[in-house]
Structures are given as structure tokens and as C-alpha cells.
C-alpha positions in Angstrom: -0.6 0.7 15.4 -4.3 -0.5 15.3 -4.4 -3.7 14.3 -1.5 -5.8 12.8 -0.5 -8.7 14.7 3.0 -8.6 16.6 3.7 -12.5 15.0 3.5 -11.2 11.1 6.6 -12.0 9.5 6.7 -10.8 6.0 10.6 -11.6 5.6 10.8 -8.6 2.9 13.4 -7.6 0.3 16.0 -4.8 1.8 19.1 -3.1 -0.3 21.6 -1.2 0.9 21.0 2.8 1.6 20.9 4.9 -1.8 21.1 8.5 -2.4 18.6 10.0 -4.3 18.5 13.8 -2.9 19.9 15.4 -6.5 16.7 13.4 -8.5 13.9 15.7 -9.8 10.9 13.6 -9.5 8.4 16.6 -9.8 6.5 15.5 -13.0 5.7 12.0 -11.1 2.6 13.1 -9.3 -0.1 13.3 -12.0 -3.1 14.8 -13.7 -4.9 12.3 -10.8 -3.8 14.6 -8.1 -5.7 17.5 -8.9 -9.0 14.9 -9.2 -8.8 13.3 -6.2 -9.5 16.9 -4.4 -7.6 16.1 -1.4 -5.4 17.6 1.1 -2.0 17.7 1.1 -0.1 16.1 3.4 3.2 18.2 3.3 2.9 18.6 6.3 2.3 15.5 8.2 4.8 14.9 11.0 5.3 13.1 13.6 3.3 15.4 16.1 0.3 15.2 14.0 0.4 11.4 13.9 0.4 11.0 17.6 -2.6 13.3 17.8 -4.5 11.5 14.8 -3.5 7.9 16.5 -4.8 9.5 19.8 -7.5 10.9 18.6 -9.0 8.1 16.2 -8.0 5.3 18.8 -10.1 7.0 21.5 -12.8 7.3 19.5 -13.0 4.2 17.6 -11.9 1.6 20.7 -11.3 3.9 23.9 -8.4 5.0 26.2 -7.2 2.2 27.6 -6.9 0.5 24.1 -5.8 2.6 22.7 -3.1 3.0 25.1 -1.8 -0.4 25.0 -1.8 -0.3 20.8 0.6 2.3 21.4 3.0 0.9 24.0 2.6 -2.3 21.9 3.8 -0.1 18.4 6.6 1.4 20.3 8.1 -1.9 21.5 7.6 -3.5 17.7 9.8 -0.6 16.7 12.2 -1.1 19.1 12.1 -4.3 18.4 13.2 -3.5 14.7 16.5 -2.0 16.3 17.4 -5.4 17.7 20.5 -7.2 15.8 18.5 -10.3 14.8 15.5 -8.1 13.7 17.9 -5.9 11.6 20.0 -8.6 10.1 16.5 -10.1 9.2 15.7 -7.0 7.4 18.3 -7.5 4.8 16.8 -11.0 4.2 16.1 -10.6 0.3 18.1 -8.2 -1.5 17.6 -9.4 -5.6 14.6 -6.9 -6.2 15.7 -4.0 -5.7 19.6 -5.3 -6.8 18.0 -6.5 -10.4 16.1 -3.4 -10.5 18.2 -0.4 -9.0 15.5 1.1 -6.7 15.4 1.6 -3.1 12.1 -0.5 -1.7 13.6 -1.7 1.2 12.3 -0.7 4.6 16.1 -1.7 5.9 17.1 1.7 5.4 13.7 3.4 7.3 14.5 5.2 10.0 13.0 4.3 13.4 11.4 7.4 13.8 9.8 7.0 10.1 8.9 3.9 10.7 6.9 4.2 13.9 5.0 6.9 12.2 3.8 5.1 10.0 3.1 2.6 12.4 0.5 5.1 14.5 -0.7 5.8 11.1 -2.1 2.3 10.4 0.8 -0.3 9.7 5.1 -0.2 9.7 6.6 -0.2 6.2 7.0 -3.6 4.6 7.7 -4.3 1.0 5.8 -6.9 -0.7 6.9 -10.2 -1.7 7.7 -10.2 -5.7 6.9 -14.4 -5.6 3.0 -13.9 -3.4 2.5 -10.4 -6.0 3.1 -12.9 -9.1 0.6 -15.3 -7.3 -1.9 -12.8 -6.8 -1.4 -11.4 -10.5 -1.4 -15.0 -12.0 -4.8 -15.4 -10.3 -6.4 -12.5 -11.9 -5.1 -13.6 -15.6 -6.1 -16.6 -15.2 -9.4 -18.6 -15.9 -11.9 -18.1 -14.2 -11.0 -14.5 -14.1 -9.1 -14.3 -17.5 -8.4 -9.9 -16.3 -7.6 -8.1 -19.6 -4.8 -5.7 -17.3 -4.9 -3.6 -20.5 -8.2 -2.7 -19.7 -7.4 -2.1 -16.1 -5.9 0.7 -13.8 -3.9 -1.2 -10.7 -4.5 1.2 -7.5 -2.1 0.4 -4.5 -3.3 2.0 -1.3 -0.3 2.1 1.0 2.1 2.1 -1.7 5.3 2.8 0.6 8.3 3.2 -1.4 6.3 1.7 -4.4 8.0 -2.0 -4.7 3.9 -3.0 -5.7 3.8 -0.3 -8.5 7.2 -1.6 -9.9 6.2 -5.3 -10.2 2.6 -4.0 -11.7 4.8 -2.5 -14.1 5.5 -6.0 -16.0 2.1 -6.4 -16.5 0.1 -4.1 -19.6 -2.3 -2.1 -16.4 -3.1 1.1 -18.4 -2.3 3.4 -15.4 -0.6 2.5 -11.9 -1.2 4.2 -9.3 -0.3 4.7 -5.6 -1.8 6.2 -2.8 0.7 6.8 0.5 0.2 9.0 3.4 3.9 9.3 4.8 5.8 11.8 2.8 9.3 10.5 3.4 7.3 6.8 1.9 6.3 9.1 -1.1 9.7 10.3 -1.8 11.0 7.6 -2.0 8.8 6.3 -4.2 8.6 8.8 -6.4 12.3 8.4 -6.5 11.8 4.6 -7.9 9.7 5.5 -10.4 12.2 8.0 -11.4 14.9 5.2 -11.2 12.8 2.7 -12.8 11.9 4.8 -15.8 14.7 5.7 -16.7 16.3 1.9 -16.6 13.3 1.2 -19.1 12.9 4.5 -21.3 9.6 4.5 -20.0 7.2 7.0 -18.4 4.0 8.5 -17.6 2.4 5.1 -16.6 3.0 4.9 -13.0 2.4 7.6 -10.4 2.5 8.5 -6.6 0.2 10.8 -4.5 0.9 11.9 -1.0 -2.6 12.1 0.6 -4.9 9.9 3.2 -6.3 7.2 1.2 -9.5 8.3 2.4 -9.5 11.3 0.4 -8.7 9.2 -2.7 -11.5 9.2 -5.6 -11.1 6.0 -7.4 -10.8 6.5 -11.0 -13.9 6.3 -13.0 -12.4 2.9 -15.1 -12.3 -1.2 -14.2 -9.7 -1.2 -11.5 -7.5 -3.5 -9.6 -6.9 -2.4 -6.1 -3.9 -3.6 -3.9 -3.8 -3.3 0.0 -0.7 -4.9 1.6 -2.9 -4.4 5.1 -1.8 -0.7 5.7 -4.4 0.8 7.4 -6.3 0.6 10.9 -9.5 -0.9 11.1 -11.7 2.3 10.8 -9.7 3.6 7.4 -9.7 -0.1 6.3 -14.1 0.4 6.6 -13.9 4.1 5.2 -12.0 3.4 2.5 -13.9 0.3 1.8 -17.1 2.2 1.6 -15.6 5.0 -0.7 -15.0 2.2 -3.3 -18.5 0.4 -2.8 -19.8 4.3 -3.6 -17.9 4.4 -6.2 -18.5 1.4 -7.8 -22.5 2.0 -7.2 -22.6 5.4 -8.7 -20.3 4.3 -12.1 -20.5 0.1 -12.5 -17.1 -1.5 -14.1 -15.2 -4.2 -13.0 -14.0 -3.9 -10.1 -11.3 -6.7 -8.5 -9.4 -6.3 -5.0 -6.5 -7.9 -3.8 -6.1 -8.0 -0.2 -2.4 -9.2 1.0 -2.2 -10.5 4.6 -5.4 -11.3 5.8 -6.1 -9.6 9.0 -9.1 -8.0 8.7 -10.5 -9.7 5.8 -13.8 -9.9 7.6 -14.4 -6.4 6.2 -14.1 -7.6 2.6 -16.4 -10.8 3.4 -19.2 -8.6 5.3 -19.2 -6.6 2.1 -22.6 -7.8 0.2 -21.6 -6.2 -2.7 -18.2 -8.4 -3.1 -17.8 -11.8 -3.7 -14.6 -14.1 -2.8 -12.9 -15.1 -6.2 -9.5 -16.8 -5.2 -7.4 -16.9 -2.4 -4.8 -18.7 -0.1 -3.7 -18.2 3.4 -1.9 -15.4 2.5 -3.9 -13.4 0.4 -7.3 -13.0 -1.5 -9.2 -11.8 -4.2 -12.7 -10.4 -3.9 -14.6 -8.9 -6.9 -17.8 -7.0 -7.6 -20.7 -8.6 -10.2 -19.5 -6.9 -13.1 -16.2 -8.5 -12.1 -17.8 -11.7 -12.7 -17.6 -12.8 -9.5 
């Protein structure tokens, strides 16, 4: 990994393994797909993720850097395997109990895992109680967010717990963004799962490709990061969004969870901190309000 500390503990909601292999969730990736114009990442494995990690970390903070961030991800995943790390994985179970999905990163494997680790950051599901914080903060004064008037855009999305819990709330589209394909399946699987539960569908959707391809849909938009990416994505994908938000002006809100490398959002002239607590923060545009 790039960046995330080795001391983050995000005590996250894990379920027991599911079997989803017989679900169709073909129709879940969207119209949004085709207008992002991105690659597909079918075909990323575990080769290609070492090379990428190689390759960016060398370029970005040198070999010898970027040789200790990868002994250092390799020993946080072996760490995982530990009996008080996995016991500590199945810490909070009622999400995905009360909601019959699979969001857990219990059941990742260690190879998965680490992948996505050299990729930018190892699965973890969000917290439902810091999400309904962060959502509470945007409906409330001084923001007062309209959500129907919103599209929610989480970058990282995982298995998709973020996209379920934006579900409760009236966004007009929800969208995710996750590199890892096995991530992707599974989320797609959710949304399956959770759409069915509530006779709903076409609101929420999942596309497999580097969030730096992403083109950020042309509507005011809320955009989730649970800290999934390396510092030099975290900065491209950053600037993608100030272009966008230059070249077509709407509201434009983000909610950054685990603060790491906030100082990207605070250098960012053309954001403005709204809200916030140790543990996560709002940052807005002008036409936000902010």
C-alpha cells in the first residue's frame, strides 16, 4: 500500500461467507459505463498489480520507498491471518445480517486482499453509525442537501456496503466506482440481493474500472472516499473532479472518511471545509454553498 497507516482500526461489519455464484447481476452495470469511456479491468490480476504498485511507487516516491510500502503491505496482510486479527474481523455482523448481503471483508481472501492493498488501500467496510453522521451533516442546516437532487458517487466502493446505506436516502442515482473485480462482484451481487429484498431497481450501480478513468456525471453530486486510493490517484482523481466541476458548475459536496490525506482536499482552492470531526469531513465547492 501507499499510504494508510498500519494503527487504522476501522472495527468493520463482517458476516459469514455467502454463495452468490448462480446470481445474474449482468443488467447492474449501467448506461454510465459506456460514458465514462474507460478501460476494462477484466483483466486485472494480481501480476498486473505488482507491476502498477512497482511502477507508480518508483516513480511517485522512489525504490527504496517503495520497497518498504511493500514489505510493510505484506506484513498488514499477514497480519490479517493472525487469530485476534480474524476474530476482530467478525466484530459487527447486524448490517449485512438485517440486510442479507455480503459486505464483509471477513470472507476476502488474503490474496484479494493484498491486491487491493498494492492497489491503493485493503478492503474495509464502512461504519453504518460514521455513514449516518456524515449523511445527517449534509441534510442538515447549514447544508440543508436536497439528496433528491443529487447523484451519491462512491469511489472505492468494495463490495458496495456505502451504496446500500445511500440507498435509504432519496439520491437520484448511486453509483460506485471499484477497481478490483472480485470487489465488483460482489458488489454487484448486493445490489442484486438488495433489490430484490426491496422490489427495487435501476437506482444503484457498479463499474469495474480505475477511478481515474471515471467521468463524473454532469449533475450536483455527492462523492464518498473511504480513503481507497494512494496518494498520486487520491491528486488525479481530485483534479478530474475540480475539471469537471470548472467546465459544468453544480453543487458539488465531498465526503472524505478517514482523514489521512486530507491535506489534498484543504490545498484544493476551489473547496471549502463545511463540517467535519476527527473521523471524517465534508468539503464543498461555491455553488455548494460552502
Amino acid at each position: 500500500m501507499f499510504a494508510n497507516s498500519d494503527d487504522a482500526n476501522f472495527n468493520e461489519v463482517n458476516s459469514n461467507e455467502a454463495d452468490y455464484k448462480d446470481v445474474d447481476c449482468s443488467d447492474a452495470d449501467s448506461k454510465l459505463a459506456a460514458s465514462t469511456g474507460a478501460r476494462d479491468r477484466g483483466d486485472f490480476n494480481f501480476s498486473r498489480s505488482l507491476a502498477r504498485f512497482w511502477r507508480e511507487g518508483r516513480r511517485h516516491y522512489g525504490t527504496w520507498r517503495t520497497l518498504r510500502q511493500l514489505a510493510s503491505s505484506f506484513w498488514r496482510a499477514m497480519i490479517e491471518l493472525t487469530p485476534s486479527h480474524r476474530q476482530a474481523r467478525y466484530g459487527d455482523l447486524d448490517f449485512d445480517l438485517e440486510q442479507s448481503v455480503n459486505t464483509t471483508r471477513a470472507n476476502v481472501p488474503f490474496k484479494t486482499q493484498w491486491m487491493a492493498t498494492l492497489a491503493g488501500s485493503p478492503y474495509y467496510a464502512s461504519d453504518p453509525w460514521l455513514f449516518t453522521e456524515i449523511m445527517q451533516a449534509l441534510g442538515s442546516p447549514p447544508l440543508s442537501t436536497r439528496f433528491e437532487e443529487f447523484t451519491f458517487i462512491d469511489l472505492g466502493s468494495g463490495k458496495g456496503r456505502a451504496l446500500l446505506m445511500a440507498a435509504e436516502y432519496p439520491f437520484r442515482r448511486i453509483v460506485g466506482v471499484e477497481l478490483m473485480p472480485e470487489l465488483h462482484q460482489a458488489c454487484l451481487e448486493n445490489i442484486h440481493a438488495f433489490n430484490q429484498s426491496l422490489g427495487e431497481a435501476g437506482r444503484l450501480e457498479d463499474l469495474n474500472i480505475d477511478a481515474r478513468d471515471f467521468q463524473f456525471p454532469l449533475e450536483p453530486l455527492v462523492v464518498y472516499l473511504f480513503n481507497p486510493f494512494p496518494e498520486p490517484v487520491f491528486a488525479a482523481v481530485l483534479e478530474n473532479l475540480r475539471k469537471s466541476s470548472a467546465e459544468n458548475s453544480r453543487p458539488i459536496f465531498v465526503a472524505y472518511r478517514y482523514l489521512e490525506l486530507e491535506r489534498f482536499l484543504m490545498e484544493a482552492r476551489w473547496l471549502t471545509k463545511i463540517a467535519g470531526t476527527e473521523q471524517w469531513a465534508i468539503y464543498g465547492n461555491m455553488v455548494s454553498g460552502a
